[in-house]
C-alpha positions in Angstrom: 55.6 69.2 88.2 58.3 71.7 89.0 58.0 73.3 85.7 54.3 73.9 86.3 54.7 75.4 89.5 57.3 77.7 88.2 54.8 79.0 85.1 52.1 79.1 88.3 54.5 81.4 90.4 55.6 83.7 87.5 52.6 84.3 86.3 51.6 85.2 89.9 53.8 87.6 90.6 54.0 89.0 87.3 50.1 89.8 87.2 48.4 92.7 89.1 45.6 91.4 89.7 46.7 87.4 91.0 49.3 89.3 93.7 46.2 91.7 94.8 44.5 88.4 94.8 47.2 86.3 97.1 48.1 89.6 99.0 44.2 90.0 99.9 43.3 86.0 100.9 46.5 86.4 103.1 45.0 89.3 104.9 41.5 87.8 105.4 43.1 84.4 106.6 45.1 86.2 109.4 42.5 88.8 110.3 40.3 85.5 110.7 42.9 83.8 112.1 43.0 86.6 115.1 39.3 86.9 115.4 38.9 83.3 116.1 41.0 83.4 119.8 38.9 87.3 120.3 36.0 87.9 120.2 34.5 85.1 118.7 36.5 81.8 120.9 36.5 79.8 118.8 39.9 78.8 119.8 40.7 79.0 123.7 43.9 79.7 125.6 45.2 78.4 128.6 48.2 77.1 130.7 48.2 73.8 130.0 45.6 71.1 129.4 44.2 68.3 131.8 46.8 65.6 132.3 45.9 61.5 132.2 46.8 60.8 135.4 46.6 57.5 137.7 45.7 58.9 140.8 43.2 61.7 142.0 41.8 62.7 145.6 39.0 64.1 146.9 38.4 66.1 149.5 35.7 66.3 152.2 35.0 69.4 154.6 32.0 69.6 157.0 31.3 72.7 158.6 33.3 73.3 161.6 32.2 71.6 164.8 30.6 68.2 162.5 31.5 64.8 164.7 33.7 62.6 163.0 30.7 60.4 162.6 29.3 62.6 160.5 32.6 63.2 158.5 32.7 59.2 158.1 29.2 59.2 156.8 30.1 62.0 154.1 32.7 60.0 153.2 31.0 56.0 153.1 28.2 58.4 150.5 31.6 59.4 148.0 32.9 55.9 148.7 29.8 54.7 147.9 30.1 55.9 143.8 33.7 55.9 143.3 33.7 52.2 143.7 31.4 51.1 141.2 34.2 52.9 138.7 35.5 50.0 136.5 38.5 52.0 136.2 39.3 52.8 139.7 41.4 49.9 141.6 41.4 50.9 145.5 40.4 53.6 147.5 41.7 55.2 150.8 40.1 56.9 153.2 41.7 59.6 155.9 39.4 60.1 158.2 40.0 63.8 160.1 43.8 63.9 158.5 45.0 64.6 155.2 46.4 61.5 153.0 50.3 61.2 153.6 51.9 64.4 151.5 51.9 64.1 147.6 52.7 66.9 144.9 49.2 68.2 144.9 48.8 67.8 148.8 51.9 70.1 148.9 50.2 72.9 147.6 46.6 72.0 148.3 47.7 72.0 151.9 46.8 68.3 152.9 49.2 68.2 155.7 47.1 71.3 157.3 44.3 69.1 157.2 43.7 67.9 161.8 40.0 67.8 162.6 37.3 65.9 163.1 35.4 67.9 160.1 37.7 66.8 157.8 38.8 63.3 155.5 40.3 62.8 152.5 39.4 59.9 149.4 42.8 58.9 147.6 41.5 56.9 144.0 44.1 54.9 142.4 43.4 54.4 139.0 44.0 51.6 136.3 47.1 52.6 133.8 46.0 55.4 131.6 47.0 52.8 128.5 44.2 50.3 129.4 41.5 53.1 129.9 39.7 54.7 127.4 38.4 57.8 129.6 41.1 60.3 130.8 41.4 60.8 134.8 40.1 64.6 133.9 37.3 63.3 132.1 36.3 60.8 134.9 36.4 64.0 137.3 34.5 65.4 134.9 31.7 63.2 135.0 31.5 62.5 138.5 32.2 65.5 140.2 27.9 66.5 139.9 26.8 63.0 140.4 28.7 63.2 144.2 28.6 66.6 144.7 24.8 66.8 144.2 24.0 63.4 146.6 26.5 63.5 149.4 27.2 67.6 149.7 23.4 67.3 151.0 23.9 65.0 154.2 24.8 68.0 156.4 24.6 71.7 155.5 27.8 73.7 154.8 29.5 71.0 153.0 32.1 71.0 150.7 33.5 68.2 148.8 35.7 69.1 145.7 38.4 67.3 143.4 42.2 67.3 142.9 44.1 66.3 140.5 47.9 66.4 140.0 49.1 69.8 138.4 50.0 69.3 135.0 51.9 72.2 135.0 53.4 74.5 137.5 51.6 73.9 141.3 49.4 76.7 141.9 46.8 76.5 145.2 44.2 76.6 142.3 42.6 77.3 138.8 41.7 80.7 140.3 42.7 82.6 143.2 41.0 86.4 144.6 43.0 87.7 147.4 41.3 89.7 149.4 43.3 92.3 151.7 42.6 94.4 153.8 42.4 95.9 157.5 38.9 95.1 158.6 38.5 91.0 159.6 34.4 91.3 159.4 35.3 93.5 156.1 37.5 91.2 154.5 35.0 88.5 155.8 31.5 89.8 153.7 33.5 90.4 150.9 35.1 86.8 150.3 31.4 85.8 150.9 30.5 87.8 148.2 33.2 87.0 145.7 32.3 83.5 146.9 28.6 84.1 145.7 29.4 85.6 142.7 31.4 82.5 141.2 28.8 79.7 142.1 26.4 82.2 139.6 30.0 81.9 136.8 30.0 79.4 134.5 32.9 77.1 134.2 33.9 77.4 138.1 33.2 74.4 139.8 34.8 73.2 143.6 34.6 77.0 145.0 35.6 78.0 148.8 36.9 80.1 151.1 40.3 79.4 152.8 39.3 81.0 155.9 38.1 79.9 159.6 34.6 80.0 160.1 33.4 81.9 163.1 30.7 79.9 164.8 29.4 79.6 168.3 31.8 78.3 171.1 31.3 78.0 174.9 34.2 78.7 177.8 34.3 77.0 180.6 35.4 79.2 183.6 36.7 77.7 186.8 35.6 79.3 190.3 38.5 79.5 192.3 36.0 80.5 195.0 34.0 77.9 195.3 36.8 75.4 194.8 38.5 76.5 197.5 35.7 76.4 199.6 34.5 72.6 198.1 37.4 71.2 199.1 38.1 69.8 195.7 41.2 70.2 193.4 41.1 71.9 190.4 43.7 69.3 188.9 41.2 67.2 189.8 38.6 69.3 188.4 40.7 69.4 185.1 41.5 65.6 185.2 37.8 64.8 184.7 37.0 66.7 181.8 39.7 65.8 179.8 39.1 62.2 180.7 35.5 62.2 179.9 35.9 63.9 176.7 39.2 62.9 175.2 40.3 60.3 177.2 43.6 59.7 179.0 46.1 57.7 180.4 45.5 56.5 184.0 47.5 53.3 184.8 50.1 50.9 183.3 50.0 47.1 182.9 53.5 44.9 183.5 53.7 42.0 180.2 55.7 38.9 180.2 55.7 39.4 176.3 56.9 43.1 176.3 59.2 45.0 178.1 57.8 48.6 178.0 54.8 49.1 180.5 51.2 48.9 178.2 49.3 52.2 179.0 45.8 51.9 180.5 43.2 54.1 178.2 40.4 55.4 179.9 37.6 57.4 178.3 33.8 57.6 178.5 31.5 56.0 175.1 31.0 57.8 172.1 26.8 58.2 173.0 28.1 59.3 176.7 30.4 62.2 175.3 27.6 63.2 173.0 25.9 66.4 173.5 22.2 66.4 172.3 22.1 69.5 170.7 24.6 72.5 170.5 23.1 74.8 172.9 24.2 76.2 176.5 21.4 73.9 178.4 22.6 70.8 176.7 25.8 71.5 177.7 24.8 72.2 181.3 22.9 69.1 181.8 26.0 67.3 180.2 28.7 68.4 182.7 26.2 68.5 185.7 26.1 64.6 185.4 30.1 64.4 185.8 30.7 64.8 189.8 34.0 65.7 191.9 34.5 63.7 195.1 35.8 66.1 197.8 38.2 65.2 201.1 34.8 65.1 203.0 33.7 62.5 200.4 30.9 64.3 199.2 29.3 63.9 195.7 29.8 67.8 193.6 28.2 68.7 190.1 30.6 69.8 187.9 28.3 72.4 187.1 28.2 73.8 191.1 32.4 74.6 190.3 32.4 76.4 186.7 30.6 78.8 185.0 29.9 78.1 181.2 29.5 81.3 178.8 28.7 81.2 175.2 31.2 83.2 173.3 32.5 82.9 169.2 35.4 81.3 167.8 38.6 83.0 167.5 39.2 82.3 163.7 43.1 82.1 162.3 44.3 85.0 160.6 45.9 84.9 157.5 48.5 87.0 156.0 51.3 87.5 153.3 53.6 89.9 152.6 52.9 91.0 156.6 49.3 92.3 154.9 46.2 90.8 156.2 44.1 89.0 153.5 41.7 85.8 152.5 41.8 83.7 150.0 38.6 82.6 147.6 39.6 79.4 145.3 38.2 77.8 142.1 38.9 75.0 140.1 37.8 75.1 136.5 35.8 72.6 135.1 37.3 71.7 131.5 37.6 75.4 130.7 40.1 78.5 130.7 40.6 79.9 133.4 40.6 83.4 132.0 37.4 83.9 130.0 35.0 82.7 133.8 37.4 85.3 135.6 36.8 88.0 133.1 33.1 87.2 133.5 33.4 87.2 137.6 35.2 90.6 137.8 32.5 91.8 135.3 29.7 90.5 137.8 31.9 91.8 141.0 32.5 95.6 139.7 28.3 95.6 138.8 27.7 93.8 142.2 30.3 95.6 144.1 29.6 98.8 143.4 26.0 99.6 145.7 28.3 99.3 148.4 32.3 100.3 147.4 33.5 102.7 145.2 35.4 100.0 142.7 38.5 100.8 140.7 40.5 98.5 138.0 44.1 98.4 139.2 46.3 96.6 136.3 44.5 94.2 134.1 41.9 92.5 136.3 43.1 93.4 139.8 40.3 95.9 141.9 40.6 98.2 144.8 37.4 98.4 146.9 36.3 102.0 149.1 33.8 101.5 151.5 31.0 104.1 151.3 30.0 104.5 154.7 33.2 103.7 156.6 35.7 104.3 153.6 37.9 101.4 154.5 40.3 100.2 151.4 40.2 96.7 150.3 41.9 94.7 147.5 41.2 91.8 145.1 44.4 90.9 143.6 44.3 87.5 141.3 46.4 85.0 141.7 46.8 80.6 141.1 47.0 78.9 137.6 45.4 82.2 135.8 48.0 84.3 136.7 50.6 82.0 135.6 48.9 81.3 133.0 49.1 85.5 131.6 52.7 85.4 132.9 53.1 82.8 131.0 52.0 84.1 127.8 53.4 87.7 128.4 56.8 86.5 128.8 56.3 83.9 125.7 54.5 87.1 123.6 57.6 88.9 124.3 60.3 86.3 123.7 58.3 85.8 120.0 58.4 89.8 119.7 62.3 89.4 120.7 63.0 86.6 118.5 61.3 88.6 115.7 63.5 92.3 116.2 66.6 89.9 116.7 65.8 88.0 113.5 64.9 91.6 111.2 68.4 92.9 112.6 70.4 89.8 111.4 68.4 90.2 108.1 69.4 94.4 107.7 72.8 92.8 108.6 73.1 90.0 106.3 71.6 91.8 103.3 71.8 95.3 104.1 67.9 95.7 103.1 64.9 97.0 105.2 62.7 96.2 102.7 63.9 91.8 102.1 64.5 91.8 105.9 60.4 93.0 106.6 59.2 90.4 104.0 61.1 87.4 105.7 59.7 89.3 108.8 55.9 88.9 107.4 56.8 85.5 105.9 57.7 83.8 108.9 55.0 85.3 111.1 52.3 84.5 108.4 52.6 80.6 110.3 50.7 81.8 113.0 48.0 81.2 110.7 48.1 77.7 110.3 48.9 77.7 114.5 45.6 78.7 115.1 43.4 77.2 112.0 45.5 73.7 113.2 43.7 74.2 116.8 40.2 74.9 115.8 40.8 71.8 113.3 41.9 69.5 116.7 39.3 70.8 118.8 36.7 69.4 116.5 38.3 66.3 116.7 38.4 65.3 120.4 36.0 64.7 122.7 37.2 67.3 125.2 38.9 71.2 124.2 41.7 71.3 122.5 43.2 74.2 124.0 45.8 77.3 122.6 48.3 76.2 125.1 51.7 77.4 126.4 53.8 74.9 124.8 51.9 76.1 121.1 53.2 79.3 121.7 56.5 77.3 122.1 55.8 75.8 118.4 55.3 79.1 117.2 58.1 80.4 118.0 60.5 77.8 116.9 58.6 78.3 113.8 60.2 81.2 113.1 63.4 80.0 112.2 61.7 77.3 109.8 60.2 79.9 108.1 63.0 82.0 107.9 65.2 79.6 106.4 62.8 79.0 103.6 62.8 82.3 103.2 66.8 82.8 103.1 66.7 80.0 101.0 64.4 81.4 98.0 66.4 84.8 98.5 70.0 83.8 98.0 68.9 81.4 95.0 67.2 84.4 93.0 70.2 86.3 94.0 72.5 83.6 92.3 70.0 83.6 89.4 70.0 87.3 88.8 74.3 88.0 89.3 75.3 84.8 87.8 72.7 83.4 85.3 71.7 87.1 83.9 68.0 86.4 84.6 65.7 89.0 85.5 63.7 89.5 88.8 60.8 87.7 87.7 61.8 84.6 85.9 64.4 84.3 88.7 61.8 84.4 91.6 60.1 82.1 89.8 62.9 79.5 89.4 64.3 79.7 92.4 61.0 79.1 93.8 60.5 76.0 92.1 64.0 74.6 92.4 63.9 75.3 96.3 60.5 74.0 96.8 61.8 70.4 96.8 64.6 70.8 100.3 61.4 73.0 101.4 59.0 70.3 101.0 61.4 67.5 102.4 62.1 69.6 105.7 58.9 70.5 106.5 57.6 66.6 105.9 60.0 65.8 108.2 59.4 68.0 110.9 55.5 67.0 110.7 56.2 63.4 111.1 58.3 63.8 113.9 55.8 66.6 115.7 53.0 63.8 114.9 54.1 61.8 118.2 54.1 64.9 120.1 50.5 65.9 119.0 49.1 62.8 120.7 50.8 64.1 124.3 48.3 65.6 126.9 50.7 68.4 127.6 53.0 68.6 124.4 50.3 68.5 121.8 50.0 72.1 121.1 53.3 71.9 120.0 53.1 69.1 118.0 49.9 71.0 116.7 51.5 74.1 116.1 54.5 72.8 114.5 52.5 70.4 112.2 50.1 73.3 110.6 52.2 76.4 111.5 55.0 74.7 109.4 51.9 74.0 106.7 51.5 77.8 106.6 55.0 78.6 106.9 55.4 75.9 103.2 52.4 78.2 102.0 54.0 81.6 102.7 57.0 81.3 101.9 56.2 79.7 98.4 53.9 81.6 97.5 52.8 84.9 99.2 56.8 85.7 99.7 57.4 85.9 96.2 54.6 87.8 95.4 56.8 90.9 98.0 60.2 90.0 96.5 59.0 91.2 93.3 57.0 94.1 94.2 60.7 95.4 95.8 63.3 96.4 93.2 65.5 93.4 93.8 67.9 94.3 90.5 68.3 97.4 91.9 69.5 96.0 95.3 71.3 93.4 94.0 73.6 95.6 91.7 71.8 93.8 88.7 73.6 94.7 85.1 71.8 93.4 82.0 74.1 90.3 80.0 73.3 87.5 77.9 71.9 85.2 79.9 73.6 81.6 80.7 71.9 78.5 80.5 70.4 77.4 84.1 72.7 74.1 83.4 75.5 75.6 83.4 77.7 75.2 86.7 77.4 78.5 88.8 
C-alpha cells in the first residue's frame, strides 16, 4: 500500500499538470470553505451553544400598578402548561419576589424583583440522561405556546424565559445601551429600538429595563383644616396605612410562647379595592374612611386632604456616571450577530427621518437630533459582544500562534520559502473545521454552531499540522544528504514512510475528540479537531509535497550528486 502511495505522490509532484490540479482543488475548497460562514451561512458562529440544563425560570411582569391578583392569575395560565410537561418534576411559584438567588438570577437581576406586578416560575427538570428533548429545545417549543395564551390576560405583559448561561453571564443575548442627556429622549428611542426587534427575526423575549411612567395620585394633607378639625394627623396617617397595608395595633400574652403575638389589623382585599384607576374612584374610596375628632364627631377623609393626579417618578439609570437605558433580547436558537446586524440595518433606515445617524466602530451608532440636536448613543453590549471579543482575541491568538510558529521555522531551517509552506500546510485544516460543521449541522435536530471552543480546535491544530509537516521535511532531508536521492523520489519516500506515525496520531486524536463532540459546549472542538485534523492528514500528504518540490530543496539543503545508497541501509 505504501509503495503505491509513493508512485501516487511522485508522480504528483513530478507532473505539471496533477500539482496545477491539487494546487487548484485546494484553492476552491478553501475559497468555499470561507464563503460558507459569509455570505452564504451556511455555517453560523456564536459564543457558545444552548446547554442541557435541569432547571429553567420564567419570568412574569405585568405592567406597573397590576394587583397581585392579577400577577397570580398570569402565573396559574403559565402554570397551567408547564405542568402537563412529562419532563418537568415541580414547579415553584414567587409571587411579587424573585426566586431565592441563582447564577442566572445574579445577572438577570432576580433579587431586584419587589412588587406586586411581578412573580417568578422556577421548573425543575428530569436528569438530562433520561430525557430525550434538551432544556433549550423545551424552551424552544413552549416559549409561543405561553407567550401567545397568557401574555394576553392583561395588556403590557411580558413573560419571557431564562436559562443558565452556558458560557460567560451576560444580562442577555443582546444588549442596546442607550445614553444620553434627555430622559423623554432616551425614553422614544428605547421604544423604538424596542419596536424595531419584535419586526427582527430570531429575537424572541424583548424589553426595556426601564420604569414605566404612568399615572399616580398624591395625597396632600391640610394642615389648615386639621388644625381647625380637631383631628391628628398621626391619626390621619394611622388610618391610611392601616386600611391599605395593614398594621400592627395590639399584642396578645401566650401560655405556649414567650414573645408577645402581634395583633394584624387590615381591611379585605374587595374593601381596599379601587374600582377603576381614576381620581373619582379614588375620592369616593377615601371619603368612606372617617377620623373621629376630640368633639367626637364623624370626618371624611376626603374633608382633610386634597388628592392630585400627577406621574410616576421613574428610576434613573446610569453607568460609567452617564445616563442610559437598557433594551434586551434573548435569541431564539440563533446567533446573536446576524438578527443584530439586521436590527442596526432596520435602526439606521428607521432612525434616520428623525436623527442624523453615524456608525461609530463596528455596529455601535451615534444619534443627532434634527430639531433639538441632542446627542444620543446606542452602544451594544451582552452575549454578542462577548461573543466578537471572543473571537477577536481567539482570531489574533491563531494569527500569533501562526507568526510565532513561521519564526521558529526561519530559525530551525533558515528558509522563508519551507517555513511559508508549513505555514499554508497547517492552516489548510481550517478547511476541514468548517466542512466538519456544515457536515454536524445536518445531523442534529437543532444548529450546530462555529463556536468559541472550535476556534479553540483550530488552533491547537496548528501544531498537529506542523509536526506532520516537520516530519515529511527532515525525512526528505535525511533522504537527500545521506541516501543521495534526489528531491523528487525523496519527497516521495518520505511521504510514504511518514504517512504511517501520521496516520496513527491523527486516529488517535479523533477517537479521543469523539467523546468531546457529543458535549453541548465542547463539541466544536471535538468537531474541529476530528475534521480539521482530517484536513490537516490531507495537506500535509499531499498538497505539501506538491510546494516542497516546486522550491529548490537540493539547493537549500547543500545537495551534492553521489551514488546513491540503498534505503536499507542504516542512516
Amino acid at each position: 500500500m505504501f509503495n503505491k502511495f509513493e508512485k501516487f505522490i511522485l508522480s504528483s509532484i513530478k507532473s505539471v499538470t496533477s500539482r496545477r490540479i491539487i494546487l487548484t482543488l485546494t484553492l476552491i475548497a478553501f475559497i468555499l470553505s470561507v464563503l460558507m460562514i459569509a455570505p452564504s451561512k451556511l455555517v453560523l458562529a456564536k459564543m457558545l451553544p444552548g446547554k442541557d440544563n435541569d432547571t429553567f425560570n420564567i419570568y412574569v411582569s405585568l405592567a406597573s400598578g397590576s394587583s397581585i391578583e392579577q400577577t397570580n392569575r398570569v402565573t396559574q395560565c403559565v402554570s397551567s402548561y408547564v405542568v402537563k410537561e412529562k419532563n418537568v418534576l415541580d414547579t415553584e411559584v414567587f409571587l411579587g419576589m424573585g426566586s431565592p438567588l441563582d447564577f442566572a438570577g445574579l445577572i438577570k437581576g432576580s433579587h431586584f424583583k419587589n412588587s406586586e406586578n411581578v412573580a417568578e416560575i422556577v421548573l425543575n427538570l428530569t436528569k438530562k440522561h433520561h430525557r430525550d428533548e434538551p432544556s433549550y429545545m423545551m424552551v424552544q417549543r413552549i416559549r409561543p405556546l405561553i407567550q401567545s395564551n397568557c401574555e394576553k390576560l392583561y395588556p403590557n405583559t411580558k413573560i419571557s424565559f431564562v436559562e443558565p448561561p452556558a458560557g460567560p453571564p451576560t444580562m442577555a443575548a443582546i444588549v442596546a445601551e442607550v445614553y444620553g442627556n434627555n430622559p423623554d429622549g432616551i425614553r422614544k428611542i428605547t421604544k423604538d429600538i424596542e419596536s424595531i426587534f419584535h419586526k427582527t427575526d430570531g429575537l424572541v423575549d424583548i424589553d426595556i429595563m426601564q420604569d414605566e411612567v404612568y399615572e399616580t395620585f398624591e395625597i396632600i394633607v391640610n394642615s389648615t383644616k386639621i388644625a381647625k378639625s380637631g383631628v391628628d394627623i398621626k391619626q390621619l396617617n394611622n388610618i391610611i396605612y392601616l386600611a391599605f397595608e395593614g398594621m400592627q395595633i395590639a399584642v396578645k400574652n401566650s401560655e405556649i410562647y414567650n414573645d408577645q403575638i402581634p395583633i394584624f389589623l387590615s381591611l379585605s382585599r374587595e374593601s381596599k379595592r379601587f374600582t377603576s384607576k381614576d381620581l373619582n374612584a379614588i375620592e369616593m374610596k377615601l371619603s368612606s374612611l372617617k377620623l373621629m375628632n376630640a368633639m367626637g364627631m364623624m370626618i371624611p377623609l376626603t374633608e382633610l386632604v386634597t388628592i392630585t393626579p400627577k406621574r410616576s417618578n421613574p428610576m434613573i439609570m446610569t453607568k460609567d456616571l452617564h445616563q442610559m437605558s437598557n433594551v434586551v433580547a434573548e435569541t431564539d436558537m440563533v446567533s446573536q450577530v446576524y438578527p443584530l446586524i439586521d436590527a442596526r440595518d432596520q435602526m439606521i433606515e428607521l432612525l434616520s427621518n428623525e436623527y442624523e445617524v453615524t456608525k461609530i466602530g463596528l455596529f455601535n451608532l451615534e444619534l443627532k437630533d434634527k430639531k433639538t440636536s441632542e446627542l444620543y448613543k446606542i452602544i451594544w453590549d451582552g452575549e454578542m459582544e462577548v461573543t466578537l471579543d471572543t473571537f477577536v482575541e481567539l482570531g489574533a491568538a491563531f494569527i500569533a500562534a501562526l507568526i510565532l510558529i513561521f519564526l521558529l521555522m526561519v530559525i530551525y531551517y533558515k528558509s522563508y520559502t519551507l517555513s511559508a509552506i508549513i505555514l499554508l500546510g497547517s492552516f489548510l485544516s481550517i478547511i476541514g473545521v468548517i466542512v466538519g460543521h456544515y457536515i454536524m449541522d445536518l445531523f442534529t435536530a437543532d444548529t450546530f454552531f462555529l463556536t468559541a471552543t472550535s476556534l479553540i480546535g483550530f488552533i491547537a491544530l496548528i501544531g498537529i499540522s506542523s509536526r506532520n509537516s516537520l516530519l515529511l521535511i527532515d525525512f526528505t532531508k535525511s533522504l537527500m544528504l545521506d541516501k543521495g536521492m534526489h528531491q523528487a523520489e525523496a519527497i516521495a519516500y518520505a511521504s510514504a514512510t511518514r504517512s504511517k506515525p501520521i496516520f496513527l496520531t491523527a486516529v488517535a486524536i479523533i477517537l479521543a475528540s469523539t467523546l468531546l463532540a457529543r458535549d453541548a459546549v465542547f463539541g466544536g472542538l471535538g468537531v474541529s479537531l476530528i475534521f480539521g485534523t482530517v484536513a490537516a492528514v490531507i495537506a500535509s500528504l499531499v498538497v505539501v509535497p506538491v510546494l516542497l518540490n516546486m522550491s529548490n530543496l537540493e539547493a537549500h539543503f547543500g545537495f551534492r550528486e553521489k551514488k546513491a545508497v540503498s534505503i536499507n541501509d542504516p542512516l
